[in-house]
C-alpha positions as a LaTeX table, in Angstrom:
\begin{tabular}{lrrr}
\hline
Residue & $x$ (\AA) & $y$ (\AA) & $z$ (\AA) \\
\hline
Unk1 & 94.90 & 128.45 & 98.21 \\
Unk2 & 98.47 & 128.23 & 100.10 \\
Unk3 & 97.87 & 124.86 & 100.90 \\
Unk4 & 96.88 & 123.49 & 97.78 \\
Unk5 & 100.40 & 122.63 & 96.45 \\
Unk6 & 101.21 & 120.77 & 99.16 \\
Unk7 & 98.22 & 118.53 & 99.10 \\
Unk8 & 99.33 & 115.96 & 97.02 \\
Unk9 & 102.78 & 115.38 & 98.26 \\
Unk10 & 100.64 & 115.21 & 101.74 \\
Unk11 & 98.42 & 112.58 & 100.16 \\
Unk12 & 101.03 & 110.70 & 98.46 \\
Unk13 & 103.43 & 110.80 & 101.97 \\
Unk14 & 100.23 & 109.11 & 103.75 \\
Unk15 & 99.62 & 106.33 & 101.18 \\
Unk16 & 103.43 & 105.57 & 101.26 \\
Unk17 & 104.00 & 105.54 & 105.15 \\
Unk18 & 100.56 & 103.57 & 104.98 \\
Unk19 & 102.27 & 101.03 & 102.79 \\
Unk20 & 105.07 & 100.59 & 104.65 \\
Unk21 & 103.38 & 99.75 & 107.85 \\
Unk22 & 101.45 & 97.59 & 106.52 \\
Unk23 & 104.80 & 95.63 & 105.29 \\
Unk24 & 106.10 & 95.65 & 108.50 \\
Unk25 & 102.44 & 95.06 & 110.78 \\
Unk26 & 100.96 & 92.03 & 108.79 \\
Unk27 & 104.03 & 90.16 & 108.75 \\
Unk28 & 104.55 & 90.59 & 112.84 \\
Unk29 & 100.85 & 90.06 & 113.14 \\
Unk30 & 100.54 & 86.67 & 111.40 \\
Unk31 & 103.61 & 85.69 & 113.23 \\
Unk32 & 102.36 & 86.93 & 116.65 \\
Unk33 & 99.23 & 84.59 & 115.47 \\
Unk34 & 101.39 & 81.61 & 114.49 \\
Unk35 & 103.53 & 81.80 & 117.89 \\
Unk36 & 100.64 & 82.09 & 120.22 \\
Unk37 & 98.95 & 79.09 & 118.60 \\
Unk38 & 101.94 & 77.23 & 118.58 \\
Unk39 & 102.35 & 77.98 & 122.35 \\
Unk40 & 99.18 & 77.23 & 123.23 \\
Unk41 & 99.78 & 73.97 & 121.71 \\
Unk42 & 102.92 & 73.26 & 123.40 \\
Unk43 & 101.16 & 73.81 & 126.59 \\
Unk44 & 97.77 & 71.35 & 125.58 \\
\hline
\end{tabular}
């Protein structure tokens, strides 16, 4: 029963840190794709 008030700000801190990791991994990730491509390209 203590930990029931803090439950939802846990919830809500998880979807928000999970949000902004996701901001900043996808974008590195698809340009971590792009560059290796392009260097493996460069070196064909």
């Amino acid at each position: 029963l203590i930990i029931v008030p803090f439950v939802p700000s846990i919830v809500a801190n998880v979807v928000w840190g999970a949000a902004l990791f996701s901001q900043i991994l996808i974008p590195v990730r698809t340009a971590f794709k792009v560059l290796t491509r392009e260097a493996k390209q460069a070196l064909d």
